[in-house]
Structure formats: C-alpha cells, structure tokens
C-alpha positions as CSV (number, residue, x, y, z in Angstrom):
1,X,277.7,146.2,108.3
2,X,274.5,146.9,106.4
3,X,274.6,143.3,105.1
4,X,274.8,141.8,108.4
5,X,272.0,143.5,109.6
6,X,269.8,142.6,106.7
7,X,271.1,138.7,107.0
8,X,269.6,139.1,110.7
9,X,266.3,141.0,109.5
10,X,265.5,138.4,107.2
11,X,266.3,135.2,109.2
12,X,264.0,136.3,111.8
13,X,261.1,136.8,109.2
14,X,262.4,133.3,107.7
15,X,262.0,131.7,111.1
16,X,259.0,133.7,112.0
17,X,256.8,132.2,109.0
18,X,258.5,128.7,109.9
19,X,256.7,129.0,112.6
20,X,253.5,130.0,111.3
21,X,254.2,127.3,108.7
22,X,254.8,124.7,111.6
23,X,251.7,125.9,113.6
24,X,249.3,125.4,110.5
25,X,250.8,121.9,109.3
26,X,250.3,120.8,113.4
27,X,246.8,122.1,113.4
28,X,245.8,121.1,110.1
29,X,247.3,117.7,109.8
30,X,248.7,116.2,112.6
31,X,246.1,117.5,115.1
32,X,243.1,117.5,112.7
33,X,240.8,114.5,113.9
34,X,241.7,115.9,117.7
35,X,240.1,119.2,116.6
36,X,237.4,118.2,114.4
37,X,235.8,115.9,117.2
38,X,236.1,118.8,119.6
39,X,234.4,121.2,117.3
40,X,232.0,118.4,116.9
41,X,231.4,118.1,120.1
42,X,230.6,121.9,120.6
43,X,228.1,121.9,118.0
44,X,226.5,117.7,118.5
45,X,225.9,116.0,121.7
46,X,224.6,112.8,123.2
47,X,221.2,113.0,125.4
48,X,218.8,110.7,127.1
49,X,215.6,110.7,125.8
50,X,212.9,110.0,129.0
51,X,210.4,107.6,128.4
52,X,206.8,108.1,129.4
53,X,206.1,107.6,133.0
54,X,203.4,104.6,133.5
55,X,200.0,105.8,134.5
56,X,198.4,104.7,137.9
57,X,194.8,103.4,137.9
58,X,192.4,102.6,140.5
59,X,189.1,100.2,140.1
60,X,185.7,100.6,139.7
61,X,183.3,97.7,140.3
62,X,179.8,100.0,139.3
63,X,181.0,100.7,135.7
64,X,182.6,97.2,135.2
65,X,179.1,95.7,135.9
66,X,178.1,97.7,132.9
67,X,181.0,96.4,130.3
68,X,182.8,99.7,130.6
69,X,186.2,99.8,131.6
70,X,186.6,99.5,134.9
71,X,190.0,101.9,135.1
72,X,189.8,105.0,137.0
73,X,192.8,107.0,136.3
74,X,194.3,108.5,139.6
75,X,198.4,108.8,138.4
76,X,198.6,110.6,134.7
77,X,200.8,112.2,132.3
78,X,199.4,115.2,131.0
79,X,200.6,117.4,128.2
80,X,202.0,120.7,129.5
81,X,204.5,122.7,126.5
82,X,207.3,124.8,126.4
83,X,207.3,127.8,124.3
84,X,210.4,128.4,122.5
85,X,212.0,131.2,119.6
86,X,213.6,130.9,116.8
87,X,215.1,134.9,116.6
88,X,216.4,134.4,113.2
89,X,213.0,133.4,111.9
90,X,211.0,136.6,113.3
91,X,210.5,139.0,111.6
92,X,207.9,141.2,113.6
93,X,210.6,140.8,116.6
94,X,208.6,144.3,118.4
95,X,204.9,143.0,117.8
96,X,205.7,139.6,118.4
97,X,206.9,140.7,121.6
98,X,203.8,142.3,122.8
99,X,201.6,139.6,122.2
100,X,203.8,137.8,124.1
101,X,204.4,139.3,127.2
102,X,200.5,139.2,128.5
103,X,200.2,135.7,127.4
104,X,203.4,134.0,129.2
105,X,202.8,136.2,132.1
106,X,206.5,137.5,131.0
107,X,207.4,141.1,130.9
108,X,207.9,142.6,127.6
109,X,211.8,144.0,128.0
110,X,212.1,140.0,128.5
111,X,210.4,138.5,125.4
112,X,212.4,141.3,123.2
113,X,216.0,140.9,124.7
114,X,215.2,136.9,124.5
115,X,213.7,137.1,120.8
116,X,216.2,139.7,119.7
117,X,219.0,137.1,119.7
118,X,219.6,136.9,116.2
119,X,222.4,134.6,115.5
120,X,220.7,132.1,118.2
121,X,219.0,129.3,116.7
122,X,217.2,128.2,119.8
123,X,215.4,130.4,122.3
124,X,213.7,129.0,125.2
125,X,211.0,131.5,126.0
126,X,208.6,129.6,128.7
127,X,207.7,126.0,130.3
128,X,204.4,124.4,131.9
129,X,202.3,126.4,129.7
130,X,198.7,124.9,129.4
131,X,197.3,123.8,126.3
132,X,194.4,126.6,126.3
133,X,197.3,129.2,126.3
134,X,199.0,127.5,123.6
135,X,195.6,127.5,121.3
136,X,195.5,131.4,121.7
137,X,199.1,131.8,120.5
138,X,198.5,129.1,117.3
139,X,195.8,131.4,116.5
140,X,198.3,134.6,116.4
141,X,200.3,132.9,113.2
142,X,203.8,134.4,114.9
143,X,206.2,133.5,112.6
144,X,209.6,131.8,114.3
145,X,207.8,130.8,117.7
146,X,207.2,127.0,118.2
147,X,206.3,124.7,120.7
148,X,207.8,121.5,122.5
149,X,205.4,119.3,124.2
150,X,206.6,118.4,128.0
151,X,204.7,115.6,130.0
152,X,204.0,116.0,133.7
153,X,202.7,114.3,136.3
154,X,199.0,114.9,137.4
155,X,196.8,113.1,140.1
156,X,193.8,114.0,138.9
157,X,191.9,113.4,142.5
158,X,194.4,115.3,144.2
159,X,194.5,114.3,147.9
160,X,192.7,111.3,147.3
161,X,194.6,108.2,148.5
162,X,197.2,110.6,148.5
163,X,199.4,108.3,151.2
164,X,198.7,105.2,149.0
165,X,199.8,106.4,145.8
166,X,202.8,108.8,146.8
167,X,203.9,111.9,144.0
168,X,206.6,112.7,141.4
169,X,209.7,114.8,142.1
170,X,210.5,117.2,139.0
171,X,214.3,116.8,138.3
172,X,216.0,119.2,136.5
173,X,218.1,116.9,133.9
174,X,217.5,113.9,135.1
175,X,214.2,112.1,134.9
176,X,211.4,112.0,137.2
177,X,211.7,110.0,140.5
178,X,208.6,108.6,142.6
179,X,208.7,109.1,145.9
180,X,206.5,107.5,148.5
181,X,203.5,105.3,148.1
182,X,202.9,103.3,144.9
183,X,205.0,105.8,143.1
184,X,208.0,105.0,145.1
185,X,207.4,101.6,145.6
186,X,206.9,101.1,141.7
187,X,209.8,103.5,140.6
188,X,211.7,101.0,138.2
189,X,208.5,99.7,137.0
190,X,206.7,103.0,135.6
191,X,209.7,104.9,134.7
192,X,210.9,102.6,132.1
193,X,213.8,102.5,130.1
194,X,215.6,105.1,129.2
195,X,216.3,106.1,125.6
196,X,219.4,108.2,123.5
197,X,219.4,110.6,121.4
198,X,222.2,112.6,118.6
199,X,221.1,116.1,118.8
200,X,222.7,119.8,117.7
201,X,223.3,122.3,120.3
202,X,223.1,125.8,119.8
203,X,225.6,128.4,120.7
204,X,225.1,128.2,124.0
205,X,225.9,124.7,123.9
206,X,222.3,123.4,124.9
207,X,220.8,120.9,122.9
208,X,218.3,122.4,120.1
209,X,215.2,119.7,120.4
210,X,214.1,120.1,116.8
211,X,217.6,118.4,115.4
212,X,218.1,115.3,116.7
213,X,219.0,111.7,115.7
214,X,218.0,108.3,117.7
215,X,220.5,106.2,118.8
216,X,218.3,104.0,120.9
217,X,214.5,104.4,121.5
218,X,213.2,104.7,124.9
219,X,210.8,102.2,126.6
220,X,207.9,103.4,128.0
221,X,206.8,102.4,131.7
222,X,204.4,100.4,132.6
223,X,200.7,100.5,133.4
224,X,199.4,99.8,137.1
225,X,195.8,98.6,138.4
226,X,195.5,99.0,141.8
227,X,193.3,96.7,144.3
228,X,191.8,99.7,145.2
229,X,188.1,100.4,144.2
230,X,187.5,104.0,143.5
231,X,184.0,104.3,144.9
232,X,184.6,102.4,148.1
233,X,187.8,104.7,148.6
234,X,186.1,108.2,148.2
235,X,183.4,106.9,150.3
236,X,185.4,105.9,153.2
237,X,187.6,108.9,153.0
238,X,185.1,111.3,153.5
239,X,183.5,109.5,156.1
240,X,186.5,109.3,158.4
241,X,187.0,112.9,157.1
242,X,183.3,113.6,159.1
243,X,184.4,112.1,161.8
244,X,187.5,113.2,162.8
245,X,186.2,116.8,162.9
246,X,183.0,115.5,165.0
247,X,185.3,114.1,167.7
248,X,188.5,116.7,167.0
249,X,190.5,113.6,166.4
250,X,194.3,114.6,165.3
251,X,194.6,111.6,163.2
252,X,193.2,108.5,161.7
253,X,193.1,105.5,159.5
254,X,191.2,102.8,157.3
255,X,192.1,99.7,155.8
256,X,189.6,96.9,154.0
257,X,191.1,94.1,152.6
258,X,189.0,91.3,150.8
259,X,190.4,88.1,153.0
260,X,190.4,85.0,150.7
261,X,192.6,87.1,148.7
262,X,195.0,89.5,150.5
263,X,193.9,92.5,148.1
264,X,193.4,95.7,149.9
265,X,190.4,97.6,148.8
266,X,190.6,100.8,150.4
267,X,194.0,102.8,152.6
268,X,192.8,105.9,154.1
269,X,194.8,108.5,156.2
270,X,194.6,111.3,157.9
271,X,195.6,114.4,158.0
272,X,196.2,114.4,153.6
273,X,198.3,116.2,150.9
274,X,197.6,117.1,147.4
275,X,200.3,115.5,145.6
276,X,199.9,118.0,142.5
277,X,201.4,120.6,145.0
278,X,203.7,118.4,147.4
279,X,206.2,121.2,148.1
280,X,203.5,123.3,149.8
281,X,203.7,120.6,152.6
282,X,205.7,122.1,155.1
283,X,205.7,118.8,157.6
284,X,207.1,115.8,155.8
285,X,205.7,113.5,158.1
286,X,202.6,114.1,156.7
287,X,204.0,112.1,153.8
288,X,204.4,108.7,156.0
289,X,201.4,106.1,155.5
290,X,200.2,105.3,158.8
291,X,198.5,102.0,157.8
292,X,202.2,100.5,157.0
293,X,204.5,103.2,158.6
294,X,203.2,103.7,162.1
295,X,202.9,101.6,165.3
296,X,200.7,101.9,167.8
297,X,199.6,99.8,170.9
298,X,196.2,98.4,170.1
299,X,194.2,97.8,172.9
300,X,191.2,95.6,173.7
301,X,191.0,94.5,169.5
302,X,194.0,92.4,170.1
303,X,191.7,90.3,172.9
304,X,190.6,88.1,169.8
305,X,193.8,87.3,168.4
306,X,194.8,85.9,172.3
307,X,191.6,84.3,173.0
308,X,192.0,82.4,169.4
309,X,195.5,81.4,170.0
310,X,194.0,79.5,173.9
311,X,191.1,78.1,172.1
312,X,193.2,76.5,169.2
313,X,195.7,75.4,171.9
314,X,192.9,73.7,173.6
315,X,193.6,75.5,176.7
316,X,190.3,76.9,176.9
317,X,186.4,77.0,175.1
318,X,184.1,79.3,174.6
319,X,181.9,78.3,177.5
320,X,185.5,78.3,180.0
321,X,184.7,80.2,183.0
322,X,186.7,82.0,186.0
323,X,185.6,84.7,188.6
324,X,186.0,87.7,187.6
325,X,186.8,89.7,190.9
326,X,187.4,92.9,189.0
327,X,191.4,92.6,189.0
328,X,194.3,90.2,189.0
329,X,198.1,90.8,190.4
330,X,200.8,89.6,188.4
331,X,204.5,89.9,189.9
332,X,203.0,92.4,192.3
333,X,201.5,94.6,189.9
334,X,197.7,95.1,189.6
335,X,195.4,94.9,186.0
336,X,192.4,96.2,186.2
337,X,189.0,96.0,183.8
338,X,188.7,99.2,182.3
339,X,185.1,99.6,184.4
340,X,187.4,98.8,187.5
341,X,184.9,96.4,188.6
342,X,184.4,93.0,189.1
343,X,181.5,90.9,187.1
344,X,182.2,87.5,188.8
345,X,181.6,84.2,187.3
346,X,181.9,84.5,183.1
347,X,182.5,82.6,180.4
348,X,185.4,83.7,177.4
349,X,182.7,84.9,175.3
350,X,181.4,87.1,177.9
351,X,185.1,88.6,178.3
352,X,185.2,89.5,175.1
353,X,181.4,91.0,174.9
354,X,182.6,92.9,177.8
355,X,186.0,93.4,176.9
356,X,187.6,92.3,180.2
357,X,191.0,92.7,181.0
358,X,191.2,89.9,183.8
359,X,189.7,87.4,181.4
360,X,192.0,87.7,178.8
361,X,194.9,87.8,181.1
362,X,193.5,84.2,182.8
363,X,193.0,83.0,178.7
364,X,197.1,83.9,178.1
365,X,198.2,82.6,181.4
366,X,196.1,78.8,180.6
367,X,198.1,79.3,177.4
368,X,201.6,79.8,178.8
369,X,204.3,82.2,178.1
370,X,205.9,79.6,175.4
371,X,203.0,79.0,172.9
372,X,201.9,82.6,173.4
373,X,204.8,84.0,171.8
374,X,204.7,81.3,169.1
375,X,200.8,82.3,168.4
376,X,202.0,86.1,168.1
377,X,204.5,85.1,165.6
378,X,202.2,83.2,163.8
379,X,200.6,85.8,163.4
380,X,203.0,88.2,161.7
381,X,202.9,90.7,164.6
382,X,206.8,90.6,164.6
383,X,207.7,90.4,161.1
384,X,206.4,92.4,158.3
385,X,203.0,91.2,155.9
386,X,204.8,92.0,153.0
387,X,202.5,94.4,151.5
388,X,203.9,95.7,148.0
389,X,205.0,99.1,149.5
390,X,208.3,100.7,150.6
391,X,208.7,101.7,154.1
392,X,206.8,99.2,155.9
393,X,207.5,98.3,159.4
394,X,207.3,95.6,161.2
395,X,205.5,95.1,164.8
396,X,207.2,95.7,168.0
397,X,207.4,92.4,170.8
398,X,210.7,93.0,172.3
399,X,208.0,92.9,175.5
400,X,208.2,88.8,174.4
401,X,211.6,89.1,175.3
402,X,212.1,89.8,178.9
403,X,209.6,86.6,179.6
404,X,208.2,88.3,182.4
405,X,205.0,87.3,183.3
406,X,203.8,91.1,183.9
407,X,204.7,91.8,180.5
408,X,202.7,89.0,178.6
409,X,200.1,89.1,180.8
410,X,200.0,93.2,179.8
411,X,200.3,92.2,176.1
412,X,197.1,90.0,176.4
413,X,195.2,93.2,176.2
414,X,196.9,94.7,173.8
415,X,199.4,97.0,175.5
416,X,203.0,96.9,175.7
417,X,203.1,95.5,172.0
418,X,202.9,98.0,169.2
419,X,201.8,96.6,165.6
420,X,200.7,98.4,162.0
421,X,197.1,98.5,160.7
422,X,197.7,96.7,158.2
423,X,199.2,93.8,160.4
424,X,195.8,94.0,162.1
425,X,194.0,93.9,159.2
426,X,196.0,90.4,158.0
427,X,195.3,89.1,161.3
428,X,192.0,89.3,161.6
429,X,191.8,88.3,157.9
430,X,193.4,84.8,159.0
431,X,190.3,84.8,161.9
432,X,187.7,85.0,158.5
433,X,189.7,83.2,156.0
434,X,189.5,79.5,157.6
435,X,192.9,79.7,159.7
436,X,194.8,81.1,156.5
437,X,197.2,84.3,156.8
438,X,197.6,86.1,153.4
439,X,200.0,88.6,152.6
440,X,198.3,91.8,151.6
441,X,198.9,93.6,148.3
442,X,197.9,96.9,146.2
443,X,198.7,96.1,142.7
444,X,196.4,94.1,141.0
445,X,198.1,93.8,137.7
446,X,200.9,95.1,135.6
447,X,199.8,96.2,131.4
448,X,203.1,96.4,129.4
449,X,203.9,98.8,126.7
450,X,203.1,95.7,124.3
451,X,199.9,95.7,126.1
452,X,201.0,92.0,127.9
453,X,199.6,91.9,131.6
454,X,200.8,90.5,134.4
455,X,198.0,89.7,137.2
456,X,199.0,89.6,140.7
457,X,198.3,86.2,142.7
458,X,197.1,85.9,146.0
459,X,199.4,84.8,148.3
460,X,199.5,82.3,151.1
461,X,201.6,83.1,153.8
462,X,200.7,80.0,156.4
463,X,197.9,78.1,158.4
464,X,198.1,80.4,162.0
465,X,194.8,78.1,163.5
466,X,192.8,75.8,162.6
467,X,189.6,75.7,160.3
468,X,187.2,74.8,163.6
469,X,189.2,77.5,165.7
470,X,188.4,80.1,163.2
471,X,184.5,79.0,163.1
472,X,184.4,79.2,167.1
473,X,186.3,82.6,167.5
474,X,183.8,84.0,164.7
475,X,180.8,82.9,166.4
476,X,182.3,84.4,169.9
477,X,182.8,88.3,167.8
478,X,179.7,88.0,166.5
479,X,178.1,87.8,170.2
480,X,180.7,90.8,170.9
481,X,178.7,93.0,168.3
482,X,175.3,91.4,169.3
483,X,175.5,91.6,173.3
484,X,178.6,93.4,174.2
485,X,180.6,97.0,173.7
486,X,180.4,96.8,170.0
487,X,177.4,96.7,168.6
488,X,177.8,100.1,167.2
489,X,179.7,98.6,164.4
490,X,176.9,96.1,163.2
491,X,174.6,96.5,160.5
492,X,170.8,95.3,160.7
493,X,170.7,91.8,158.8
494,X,173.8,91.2,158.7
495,X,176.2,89.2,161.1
496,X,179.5,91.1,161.8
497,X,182.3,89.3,163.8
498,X,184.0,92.7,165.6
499,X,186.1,93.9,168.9
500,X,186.2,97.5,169.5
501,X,189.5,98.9,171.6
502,X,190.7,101.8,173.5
503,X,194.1,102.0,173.9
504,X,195.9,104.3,176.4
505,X,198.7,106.4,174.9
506,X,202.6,105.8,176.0
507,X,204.5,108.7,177.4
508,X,207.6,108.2,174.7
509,X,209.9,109.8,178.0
510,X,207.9,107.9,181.4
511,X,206.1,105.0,179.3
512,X,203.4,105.5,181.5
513,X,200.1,106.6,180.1
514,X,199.4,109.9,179.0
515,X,196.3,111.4,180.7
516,X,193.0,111.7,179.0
517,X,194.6,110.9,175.2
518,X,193.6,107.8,173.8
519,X,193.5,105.5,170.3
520,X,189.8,103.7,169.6
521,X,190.1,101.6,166.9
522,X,187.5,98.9,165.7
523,X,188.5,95.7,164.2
524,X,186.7,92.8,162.8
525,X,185.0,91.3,159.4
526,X,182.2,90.4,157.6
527,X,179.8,88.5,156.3
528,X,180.5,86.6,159.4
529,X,180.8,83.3,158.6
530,X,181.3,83.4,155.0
531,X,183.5,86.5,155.1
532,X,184.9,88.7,152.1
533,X,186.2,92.0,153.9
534,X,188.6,92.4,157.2
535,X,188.7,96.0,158.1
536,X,190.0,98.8,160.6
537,X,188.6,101.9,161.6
538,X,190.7,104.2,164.0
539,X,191.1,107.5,165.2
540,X,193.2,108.9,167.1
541,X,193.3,111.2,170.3
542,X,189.5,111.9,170.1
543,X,188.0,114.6,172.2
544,X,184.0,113.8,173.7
545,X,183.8,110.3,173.8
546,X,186.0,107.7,176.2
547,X,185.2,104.7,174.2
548,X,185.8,103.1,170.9
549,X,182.1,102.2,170.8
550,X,180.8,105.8,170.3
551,X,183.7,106.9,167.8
552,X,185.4,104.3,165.8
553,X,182.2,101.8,166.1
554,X,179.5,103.6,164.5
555,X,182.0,104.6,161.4
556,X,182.9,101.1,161.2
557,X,179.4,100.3,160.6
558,X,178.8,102.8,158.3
559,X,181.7,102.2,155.6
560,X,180.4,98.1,156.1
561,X,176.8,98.9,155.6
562,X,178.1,100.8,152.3
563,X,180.3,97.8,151.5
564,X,177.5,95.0,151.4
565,X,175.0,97.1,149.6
566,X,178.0,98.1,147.4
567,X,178.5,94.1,147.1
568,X,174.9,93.4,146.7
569,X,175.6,91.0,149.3
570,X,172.1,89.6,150.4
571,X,171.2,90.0,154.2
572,X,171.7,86.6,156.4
573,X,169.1,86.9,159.2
C-alpha cells in the first residue's frame, strides 16, 4: 500500500515539472520572437517628429526703400521649454525641490513626490516656461534637471489683422492645426511634412525625448509674404478703430487692393481678437472675416456698377437726361430718392452726384432685364473672386431670378442684392483697371525650406467693359466727389473717382427695413485716371449721422490721403 502511494506522489511531482519544463521550452523557444518584440515594444516606440510651422510675414514698403528687408514678421515660432527630471540623477532631491517650487509656480509637495521617483528615468516637471525662467534655473547648476525646447505659435501684433491671418490650435499629440484666415487657408503649406522618429519610453510607457533614433527627417513648412503692407495696415486699423467709437458703430470694414494687380494691401475688421489668447473669445463669430464672409446689401455704391453696365451697352451717355419727378412706380410699387423729392430734368452724372434712386432705376430699365443680369455676372457679384482664403462667399442675386421688374428695378440701387467687400472692391477695381476684373489675392510669395520662392501672379479673370466705358464712368465719379454727396472722401490735389452709400438694413423675419439702423459704406479709387488703389470703407449701424458722407466719407479720405503720400504719388491738379 505504501508503494502505491509513493508511485502516485512522485508521478504528480514528475508531471508537475513536465509542466514547468513545457512552459519554459514554449516561452523560451517557441514563443521567444512573439515576446521579445512585445517587450520591445514596452521599452521602444515609433513617434512623429513635427516639423517647424512656416512663419507669416507682412510687407513694408518704408524699410524696402532703404535696402533693408522688407519682411515684417506677424506669424512666429517662438521658443518656449519644458522642464523635465531625471530622479536618478539628483542627488540634492529636498533642496532641489525648493528652488523649484517658486520658480515653476509649482507647489513644493509636487516637485518632491515628482523628483523623488527614483527608478523613473524621465520626469516631466513643467511646459511653456519662458526663456528668462529658464536662465535663472541654468544658473542654479541642479544636477539631474534638463530642459526640452517646445515651439509655439506667437503673433507678435496680437490683434492686428487678426481676421486676415487666423491663429494656431494647440493639439495635444497631434500637431498644430491653423484655423481661420491665412493660417487656415495655408494649413498644408506651413505645417509641412511630418517626420519619424525610434525613441525609448520610460516606465510609464511615454517616450523619453533624449533617446531617440530618426527614421525619416521632417520637412519644415514654408515661409509666407503677404500682400499686405504693414504700415498702411496699422494705419487704417486704428483709424476705423477712431471711428467706430466716434459714431458707436457695432461693426466695420476695410479693404485696398492695388487694381492692375489684384493684390490686397490692407483687410481690416471690426470688432478684433488677439490670436495669442483665442480661447478667451467667448463669441466665435467674432472669428469670421467680414470682408470675404459676410453679405450685406450695399446701397447707393452699387449706382456705378449699373450706370457702367447702360453706358457700355450704349443705352445711355453721360449727358442722357430724364425728369426726375422725385419717384417712379414699378408693378405698383413706389421708389423714392432718399430726399423724397423731385430735381427734375438731369443728366446720368447728375444722378450719380446726387445719388438718385429714380435715375438709376430709368438707367437699368434703358438697359433691360436681360443684359442687366448678364452685366451683374460679369461682374462676379454671383460667383466668388477667388481670393486665396477659406470661407469665402459668394454674392446673393436670386432677386435676378424672379425677373420681376420691381426686383431689378430695386437692385439698381443697391438693395435686394447682397455682395462681400471684397466683391466690391474687385468691381470697382475693373471700373480703374481699363475694363479688366482681377481676382484678388493675399499671398505674395511662397520661400521654401531650400530657400526656392514661388511669386504669386496676377490674375486676369475677364474684360466686364470696355476701355472707353471705364474712362467715361471714371470721369462721371470724379464729378460725384467734386459736385455731389461725396466729396468728403476726396483729397486736395488729387482726383478721386468715389460713390458713397447708405443702405437700409433687412429685417431677417419681415424683410422690410429695420428703423433708424443703417450700413454707410464708401467705395471708389484713385489716382483717378491712372489708378493704383480700389478701396472700401464701411461701418455699420452708426449712431449721429444719417449719411455715408459724414461717416464712412471723411475716413475714406483720410486712409487715401495717407496712401498717396505713403506712395509718394505727386498731386494731379
């Protein structure tokens, strides 16, 4: 009996180590390679390695004159660093700590539980610390702390043509994303191409930045020059600035665009953001660039652009008359001048010198409903300009659609059509530039990593009138700021082709006009008739003043005053 039970006793411990032997031989040979690449993998890992974001520049025509560089730096990467431990390496773990604390604004039971990790070879202490912080600690000689530099965007003019040039969102893991503006609109552009790296992880399992192997290098982004000059820019922010808070306005915008070549100059709008501190904005609308992203219904400015489509249609002259009674009924509905008064017998030039409804309403009817369309088209009022920025929206004419007469006749004026600044600005660039529409742009050129450029060229988008339209509708703005409403908007020497409007404001329920709110906007170019720069000025919803020509004019001829002196553009009468 004994014998049996000491046969059983030591087959089980025979099959027990079988076992043990089994489970070793299946571990260490058969499932070896599995294992090793998983303990591999605990200790090694694959990361991207960011590139560095392209930088953002505006211009700046006073220094270039002087054989400086004419870059003015308004999108940058600058050095921020992250403070990290390395426990093992500290010996002074309790002094260490107290140096620590006051300078990383960290409290002290932090910095010792975070340094005290001894068998960690990687401690992450602070990030975003500035540079004069870092000094101060170099200067301590701490054994076992180090320091990882970390670029971030800055916009060095903070809410300078904030709307134009957009911001960076910080993304944990991933790499930085533009949003809005330039940045957005650029995105592939200045991030770049992304890199990879081999690189040890501690035992955590996050990657240890001072081991690492690279796989493939990253390519940095690339370099933009904007259109934009800086002075012009700064100028005309803070003078629409002024005067929105003169007139309480809730809103406005400028645009200046050089016309033989589509490049825009200046974007301004109002209200602004700082894009260094973007998440303090608490309305994201504020975001949205009006000059691209928001429609409007114009007013009296858009008189020109139907008095130039009659004239180059051959409908009408300059020297046309009709009898101006004050009013006209159209499908039984009654437009009035804005006086409500009649100034009988006047020629096309006189309606636009004194802005009259009824004149412009006789201009589109001589025109037809047919080639009126076609001339808004032409235009660009219903398709986009093309401007190199995301978001853009094109002009709303469904009004064209019905082909009632009420509604073209209504659009003459410049209501019951809604259009973008910056499809006014293109416009009335085609007016100055000979007949010719360009599309408008914001990037100048494009400087590679290998320091290869790439220059933007203007762009021709189409012939909209003719070369002796364009000299005739000139001549008749000119007598606009000379004789009529908008001489505000002139400057002493100098002739200025302008049209000053006041539109009423749609109720977006009733569609009828909101009482007492209004847009005044101010439209034109200059030199006259050898122009360089098509521009808008408008405010919006100003308080003390019923017309454009005591608002939007006199700022109009401020920023243009600036821009021919600016220019050096010598005086032509």
């Amino acid at each position: 009996m004994k014998n049996w039970r000491f046969g059983l006793l030591v087959g089980i411990v025979f099959f027990f180590f079988l076992g043990i032997i089994f489970r070793l031989f299946t571990l260490q040979i058969l499932k070896h390679n599995s294992y090793q690449i998983k303990a591999a993998n605990q200790q090694q890992g694959y990361q991207n390695i960011y590139p560095s974001r392209g930088e953002i520049y505006m211009q700046d025509r006073y220094v270039e004159k002087k054989s400086i560089s004419s870059f003015f730096p308004v999108a940058i990467n600058k050095n921020f660093y992250k403070v990290y431990a390395i426990p093992k390496n500290i010996l002074a773990k309790e002094e260490t700590a107290n140096l620590l604390a006051p300078l990383l604004n960290i409290d002290l039971a932090t910095i010792r539980n975070r340094i005290n990790k001894q068998d960690d070879p990687y401690e992450p202490l602070k990030d975003k610390v500035d540079e004069t912080i870092i000094e101060q600690i170099k200067n301590l000689n701490l054994e076992g702390i180090n320091f990882e530099t970390q670029s971030r965007r800055y916009f060095p003019l903070n809410a300078i043509a904030c709307h134009l040039i957009g911001f960076v969102r910080e993304q944990e893991g991933e790499q930085d994303k533009g949003q809005y503006g330039i940045e957005e609109s650029y995105q592939k552009e200045l991030a770049g191409k992304t890199g990879l790296a081999l690189m040890e992880k501690d035992s955590r399992g996050q990657f240890i930045p001072v081991t690492k192997e690279i796989i493939e290098k990253p390519e940095d982004g690339v370099d933009l020059v904007l259109t934009i000059d800086s002075n012009i820019q700064i100028f005309a922010e803070q003078k629409l600035q002024e005067y929105i808070d003169k007139f309480k306005s809730t809103s406005g915008s400028i645009v200046i665009m050089e016309v033989k070549t589509g490049k825009i100059l200046t974007m301004v709008n109002s209200p602004k953001f700082n894009p260094n501190n973007y998440s303090d904005v608490k309305n994201v609308s504020v975001f949205m660039n009006q000059a691209v992203q928001s429609l409007y219904e114009p007013g009296s400015v858009f008189k020109p652009i139907t008095m130039a489509a009659a004239l180059d249609k051959g409908v009408v002259t300059p020297q046309t008359t009709y009898n101006d009674i004050g009013k006209v009924e159209i499908s039984g509905k009654i437009i009035e001048n804005a006086l409500k008064r009649g100034e009988g017998i006047q020629t096309m030039t006189e309606v636009l010198e004194k802005s009259l409804n009824t004149g412009v309403v006789f201009a589109q009817q001589k025109l037809g409903k047919s080639d009126f369309k076609n001339y808004i088209e032409k235009f660009g009022f219903s398709e986009k300009t093309g401007i190199d920025l995301n978001g853009e929206v094109r002009g709303n004419t469904a009004n064209l659609e019905t082909n009632r007469d009420f509604e073209f006749a209504n659009i003459s004026f410049g209501q019951g059509i809604a259009v973008t600044p910056i499809q006014l600005v293109a416009a009335f660039g085609a007016l100055a530039n000979d007949g010719i529409l360009m599309r408008p742009y914001v990037v100048d050129k494009i400087i590679y990593s290998n320091g290869k450029e790439k220059i933007t060229q203007p762009t021709e988008i189409r012939r909209v009138i003719s070369s002796n339209t364009a000299s005739r509708i000139t001549a008749m703005l000119v007598s606009v700021v000379k004789n009529g409403h908008t001489q505000r908007a002139g400057v002493s020497g100098y002739q200025v082709a302008a049209k000053t409007g006041t539109a009423q404001i749609p109720d977006p329920t009733t569609k009828r006009s909101l009482e007492n709110e209004t847009i005044h906007t101010v439209m034109g170019y200059f030199p006259a008739f050898d122009a360089r720069f098509s521009m808008i000025v408008k405010l919006d919803k100003p308080i003390g003043a019923r017309f454009a020509e005591s608002t939007s004019a006199p700022l109009f001829g401020e920023i243009a005053k600036y821009i021919l002196n600016y220019y050096e553009i010598a005086p032509s009468e």
